[in-house]
C-alpha atoms as one frame of an Amber mdcrd trajectory, in Angstrom:
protein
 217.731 -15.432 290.394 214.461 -13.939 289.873 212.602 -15.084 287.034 212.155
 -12.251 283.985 208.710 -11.094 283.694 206.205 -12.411 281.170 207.268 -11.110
 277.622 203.832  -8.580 276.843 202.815  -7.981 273.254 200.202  -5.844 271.860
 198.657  -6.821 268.337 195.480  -5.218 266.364 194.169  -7.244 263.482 191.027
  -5.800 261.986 189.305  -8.509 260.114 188.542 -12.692 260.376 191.890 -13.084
 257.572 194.048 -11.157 259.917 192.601 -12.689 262.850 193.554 -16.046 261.387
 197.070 -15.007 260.854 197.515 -13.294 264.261 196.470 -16.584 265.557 198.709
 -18.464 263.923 201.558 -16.078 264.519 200.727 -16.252 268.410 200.747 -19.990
 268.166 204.417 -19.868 267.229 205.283 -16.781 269.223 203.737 -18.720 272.488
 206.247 -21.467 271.762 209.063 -19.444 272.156 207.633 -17.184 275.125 205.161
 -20.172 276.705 204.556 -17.082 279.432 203.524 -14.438 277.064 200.947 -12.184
 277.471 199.107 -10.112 274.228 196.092  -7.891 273.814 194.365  -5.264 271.583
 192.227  -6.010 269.390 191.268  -9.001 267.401 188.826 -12.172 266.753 187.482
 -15.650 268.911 191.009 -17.390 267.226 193.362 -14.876 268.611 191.377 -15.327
 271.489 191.664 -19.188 271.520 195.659 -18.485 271.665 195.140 -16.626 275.124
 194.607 -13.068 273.327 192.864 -10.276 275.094 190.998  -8.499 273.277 190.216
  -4.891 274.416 187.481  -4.537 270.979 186.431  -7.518 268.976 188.035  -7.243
 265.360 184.858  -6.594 264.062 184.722  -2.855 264.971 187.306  -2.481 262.394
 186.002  -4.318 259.542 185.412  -1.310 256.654 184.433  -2.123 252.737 185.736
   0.630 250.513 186.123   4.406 251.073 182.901   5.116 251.570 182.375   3.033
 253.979 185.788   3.798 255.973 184.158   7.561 255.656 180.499   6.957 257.313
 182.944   4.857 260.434 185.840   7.411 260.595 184.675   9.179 264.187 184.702
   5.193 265.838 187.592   4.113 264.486 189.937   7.700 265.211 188.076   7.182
 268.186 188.955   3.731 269.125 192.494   4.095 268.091 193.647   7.107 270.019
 191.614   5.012 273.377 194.199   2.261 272.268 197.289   4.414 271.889 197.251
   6.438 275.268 196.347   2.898 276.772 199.677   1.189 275.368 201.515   4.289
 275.897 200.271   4.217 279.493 201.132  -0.173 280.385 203.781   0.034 277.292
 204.072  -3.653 276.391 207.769  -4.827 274.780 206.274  -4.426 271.410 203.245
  -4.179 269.014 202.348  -5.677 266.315 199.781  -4.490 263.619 198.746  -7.306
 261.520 197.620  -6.242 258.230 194.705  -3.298 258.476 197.240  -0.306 257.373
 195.121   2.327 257.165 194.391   1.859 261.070 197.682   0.668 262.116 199.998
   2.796 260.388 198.764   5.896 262.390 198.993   3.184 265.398 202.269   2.300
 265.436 203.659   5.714 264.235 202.513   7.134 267.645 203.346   4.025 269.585
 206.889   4.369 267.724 207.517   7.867 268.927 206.475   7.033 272.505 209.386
   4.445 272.399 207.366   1.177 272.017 209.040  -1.244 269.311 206.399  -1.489
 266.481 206.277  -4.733 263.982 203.858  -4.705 260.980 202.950  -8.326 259.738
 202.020  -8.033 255.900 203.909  -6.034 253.476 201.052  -3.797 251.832 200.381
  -4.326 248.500 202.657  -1.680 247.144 203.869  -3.573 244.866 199.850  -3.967
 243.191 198.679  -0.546 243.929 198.969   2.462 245.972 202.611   2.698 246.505
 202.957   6.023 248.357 202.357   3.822 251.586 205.706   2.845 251.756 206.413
   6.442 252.772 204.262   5.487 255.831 204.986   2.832 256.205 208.758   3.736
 257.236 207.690   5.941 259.376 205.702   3.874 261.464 207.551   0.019 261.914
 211.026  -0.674 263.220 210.424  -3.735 261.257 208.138  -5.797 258.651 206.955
  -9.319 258.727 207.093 -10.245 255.445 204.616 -13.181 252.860 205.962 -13.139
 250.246 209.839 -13.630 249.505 210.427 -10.712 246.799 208.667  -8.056 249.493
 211.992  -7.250 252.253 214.482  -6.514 249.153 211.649  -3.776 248.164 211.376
  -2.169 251.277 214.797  -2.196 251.880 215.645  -0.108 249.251 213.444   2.488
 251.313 214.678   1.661 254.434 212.788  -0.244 255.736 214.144  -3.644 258.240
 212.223  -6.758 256.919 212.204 -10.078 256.918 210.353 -13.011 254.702 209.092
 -14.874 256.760 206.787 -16.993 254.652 202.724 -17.598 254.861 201.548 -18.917
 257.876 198.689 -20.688 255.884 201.502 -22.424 253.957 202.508 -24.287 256.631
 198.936 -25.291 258.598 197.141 -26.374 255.058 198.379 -29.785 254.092 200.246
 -30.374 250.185 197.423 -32.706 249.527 194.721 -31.267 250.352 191.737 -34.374
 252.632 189.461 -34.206 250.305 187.983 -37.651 251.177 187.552 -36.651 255.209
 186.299 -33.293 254.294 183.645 -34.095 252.118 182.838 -37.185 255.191 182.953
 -33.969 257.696 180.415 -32.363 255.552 178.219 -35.189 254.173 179.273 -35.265
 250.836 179.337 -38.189 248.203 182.822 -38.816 247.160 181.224 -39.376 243.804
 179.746 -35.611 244.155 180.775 -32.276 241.892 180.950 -29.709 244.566 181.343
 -26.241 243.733 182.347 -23.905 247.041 181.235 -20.547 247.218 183.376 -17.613
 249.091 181.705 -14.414 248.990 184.117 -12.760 251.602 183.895 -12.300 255.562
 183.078  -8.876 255.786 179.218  -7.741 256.396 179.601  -5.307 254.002 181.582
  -7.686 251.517 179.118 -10.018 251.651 176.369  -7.193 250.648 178.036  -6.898
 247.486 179.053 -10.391 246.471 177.201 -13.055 248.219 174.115 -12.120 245.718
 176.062 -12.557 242.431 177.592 -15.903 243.591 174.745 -17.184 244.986 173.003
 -15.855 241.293 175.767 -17.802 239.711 175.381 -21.003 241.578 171.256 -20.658
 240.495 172.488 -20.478 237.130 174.758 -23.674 237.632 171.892 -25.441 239.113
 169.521 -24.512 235.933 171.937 -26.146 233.350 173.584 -29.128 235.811 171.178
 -30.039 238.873 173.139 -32.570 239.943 176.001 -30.361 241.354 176.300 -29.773
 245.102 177.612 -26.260 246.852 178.642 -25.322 250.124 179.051 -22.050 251.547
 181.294 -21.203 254.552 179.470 -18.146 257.305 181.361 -16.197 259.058 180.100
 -16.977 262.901 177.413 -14.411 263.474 176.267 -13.622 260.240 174.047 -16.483
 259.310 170.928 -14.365 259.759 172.366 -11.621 256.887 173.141 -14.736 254.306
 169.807 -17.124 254.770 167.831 -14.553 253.373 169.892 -14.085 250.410 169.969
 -18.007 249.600 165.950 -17.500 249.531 165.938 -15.078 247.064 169.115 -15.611
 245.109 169.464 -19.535 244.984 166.003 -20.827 246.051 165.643 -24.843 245.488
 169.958 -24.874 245.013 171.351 -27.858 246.737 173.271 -25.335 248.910 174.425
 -26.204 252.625 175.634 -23.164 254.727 178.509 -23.811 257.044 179.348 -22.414
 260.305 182.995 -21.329 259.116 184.517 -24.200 258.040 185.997 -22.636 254.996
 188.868 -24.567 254.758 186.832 -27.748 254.861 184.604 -26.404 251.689 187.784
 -25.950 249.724 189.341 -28.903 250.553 186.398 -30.953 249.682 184.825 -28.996
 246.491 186.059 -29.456 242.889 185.933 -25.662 241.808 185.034 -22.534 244.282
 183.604 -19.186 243.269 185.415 -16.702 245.347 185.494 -12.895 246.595 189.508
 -11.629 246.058 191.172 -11.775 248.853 193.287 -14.096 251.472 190.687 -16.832
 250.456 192.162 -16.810 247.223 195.168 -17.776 248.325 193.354 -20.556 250.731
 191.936 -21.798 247.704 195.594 -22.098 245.635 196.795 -23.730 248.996 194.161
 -26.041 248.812 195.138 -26.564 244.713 192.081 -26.160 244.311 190.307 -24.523
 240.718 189.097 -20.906 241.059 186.935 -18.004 239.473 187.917 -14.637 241.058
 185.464 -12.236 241.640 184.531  -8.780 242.918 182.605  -5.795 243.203 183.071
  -2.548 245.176 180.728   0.973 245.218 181.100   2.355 242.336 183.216   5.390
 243.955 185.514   2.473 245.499 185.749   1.420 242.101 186.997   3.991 240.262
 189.564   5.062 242.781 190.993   1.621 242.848 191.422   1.015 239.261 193.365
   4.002 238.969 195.602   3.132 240.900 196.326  -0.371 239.849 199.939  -1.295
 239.096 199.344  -4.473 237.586 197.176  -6.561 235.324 196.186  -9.292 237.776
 194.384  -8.794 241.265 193.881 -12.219 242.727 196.976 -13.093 244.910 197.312
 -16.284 243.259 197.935 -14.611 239.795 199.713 -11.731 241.015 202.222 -14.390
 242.786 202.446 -16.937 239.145 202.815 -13.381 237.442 200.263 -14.923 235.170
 196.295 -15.610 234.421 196.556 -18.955 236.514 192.296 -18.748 236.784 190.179
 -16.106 235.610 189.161 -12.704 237.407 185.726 -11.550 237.146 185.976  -7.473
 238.574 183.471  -5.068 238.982 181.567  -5.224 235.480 182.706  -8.040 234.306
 181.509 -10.412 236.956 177.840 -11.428 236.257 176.192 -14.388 237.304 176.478
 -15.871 233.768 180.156 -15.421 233.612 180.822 -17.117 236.836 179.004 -19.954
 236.121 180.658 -20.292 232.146 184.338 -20.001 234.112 183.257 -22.436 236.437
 181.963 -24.873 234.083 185.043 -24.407 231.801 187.658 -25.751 235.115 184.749
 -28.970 235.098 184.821 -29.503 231.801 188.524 -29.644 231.404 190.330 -31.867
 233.984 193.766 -31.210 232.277 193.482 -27.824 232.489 192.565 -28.088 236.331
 195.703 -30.474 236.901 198.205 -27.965 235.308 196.866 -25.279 237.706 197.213
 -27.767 240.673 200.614 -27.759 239.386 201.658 -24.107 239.374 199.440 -24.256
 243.132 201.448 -27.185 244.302 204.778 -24.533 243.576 203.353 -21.921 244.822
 203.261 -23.987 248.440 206.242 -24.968 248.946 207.658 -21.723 248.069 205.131
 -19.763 250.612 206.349 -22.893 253.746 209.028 -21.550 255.435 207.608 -22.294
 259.015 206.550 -18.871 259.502 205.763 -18.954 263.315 209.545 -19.989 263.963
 210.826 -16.949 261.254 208.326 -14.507 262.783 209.041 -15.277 266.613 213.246
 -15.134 265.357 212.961 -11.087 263.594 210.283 -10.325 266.922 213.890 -11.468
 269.135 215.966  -9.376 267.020 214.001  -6.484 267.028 213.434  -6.963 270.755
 217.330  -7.895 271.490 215.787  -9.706 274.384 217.766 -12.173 276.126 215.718
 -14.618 276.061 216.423 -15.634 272.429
């Protein structure tokens, strides 16, 4: 009997978090399918796990409205180049990992041209913007799921889902290495390291990267013998340097290559952009001040449509102020650096959010590569389950 052919999937993730999880997803996928074969688009660790990629994930990375306005032509672009390509070699599936506002218009056409279509992530309709659901039933036979209260809510629309857990759950250990970390990155065990995470995007990193590195000056001023480290997205080294000369100038900082989760497993408290690292950070049990800002047009759209009181996915998932949230106005270099100081200065209070992080964990570890590769067989009814 002839062997069957490779099993061929198509993913798109559209930014270094979703590149992370499509990696990890693959991982576990590839252990299932050891012959399969996956392109589209997506980042160098998708690419580690054998991925193809037809544009680097970076094409896709927007901030904000505006933003996704000035790049609309590329990106329609790109995606309809994408569509009559899959449509044309029609792999057994695709899979959009996160990126909605790209991939929903994706895998509705892929959908009607008879290609199964997966979406990995629930969107956030539970937090804001909850008309997507409408789309989002109309363009996946099926939703990878995070978070374990998200398939019950699309269901009640229709939707097939499965919780399948956070993939990050399950690579980051409970206790975090802090003594090999801080070895990895020359630290003094005896050191108070503060991390800074001012996002992965280019244009993220416009708007935040000054106010934490601002904040971390402000530290320095008042405490000079703290340490920080700062994690770089590969290839954009040259847009941060000259931000650490003007903003934190004589700050003990040391830029990484990557290396984020390093930085949080080694630092004490981390300033960081909301976001997936957010939830890196609670992983890590590791003492946070939220921050963000967007164009003020980004702004005021957003906060309109707001559901709920908390934005950081670690509060959002405690249902509770767990650490502090510094948006838009509110976060000023002086504020950071109070909130930061306050987790220093107060080791109990630290421990008892270590606590609700340490929960948080082993409700998220559910082996999510195993889950994920088990709904992909179901929705694929391939044999070779």
């Amino acid at each position: 009997m002839a062997a069957p052919d490779p099993l061929r999937l198509a993913l798109v993730a559209g930014e270094a978090s979703g590149d992370l999880l499509a990696s990890l997803l693959l991982a576990g996928v590839r252990r299932r399918w050891p012959d399969l074969q996956a392109a589209g688009i997506g980042g160098p660790r998708m690419a580690a796990q054998g991925f193809d990629a037809w544009w680097p994930h970076e094409r896709l990375s927007v901030f904000g409205y505006v933003d996704a306005l000035s790049r609309l032509p590329e990106l329609l672009r790109i995606r309809r180049q994408l569509a009559e390509r899959l449509l044309a070699e029609r792999p057994a599936a695709f899979i959009g990992v996160d990126a909605p506002d790209f991939n929903f218009g994706l895998e509705r056409r892929l959908r009607e041209g008879g290609i199964k279509t997966l979406h990995f992530v629930c969107p956030s309709i539970w937090a804001w913007r909850g008309e997507r659901v409408q789309k989002l039933a109309a363009s996946a036979d099926h939703v990878l799921c995070l978070f374990p209260f998200e398939p019950e809510l699309l269901q009640r629309h229709g939707i097939g889902a499965s919780y399948v857990g956070h993939p990050l759950a399950d690579v980051i250990p409970m206790e975090p290495p802090r003594d090999a970390a801080r070895a990895a990155l020359g630290l003094a065990g005896g050191d108070s390291v503060v991390a800074l995470l001012p996002g992965s995007r280019r244009s993220e990193i416009n708007h935040i990267a000054p106010l934490i590195l601002a904040a971390a000056a402000r530290m320095h001023r008042e405490r000079p013998g703290l340490r920080y480290v700062m994690p770089v997205v590969p290839g954009l080294r040259a847009l941060v340097e000259p931000m650490v000369a003007q903003h934190a100038h004589g700050v003990p900082l040391t830029l990484l290559d990557g290396q984020s989760h390093e930085a949080l497993a080694a630092c004490d408290v981390t300033l960081v952009a909301s976001g997936t690292a957010t939830l890196e950070a609670a992983l890590f049990k590791r003492p946070m001040v939220i921050c963000y800002r967007l164009a003020w047009l980004n702004w005021q759209r957003m906060k309109r449509m707001r559901y709920q009181p908390w934005v950081g996915l670690p509060n959002i998932l405690c249902r509770d102020f767990v650490v502090p949230e510094l948006i838009q106005d509110d976060a000023t270099p002086d504020a950071l650096a109070r909130e930061a100081f306050a987790w220093l200065d107060n080791p109990a209070k630290a421990e008892a959010a270590k606590r609700r992080f340490a929960d948080l964990h082993h409700l998220l570890r559910q082996d999510t590569a195993q889950r994920a590769a088990d709904a992909i067989a179901q929705v694929l009814d391939d044999t070779r389950r």
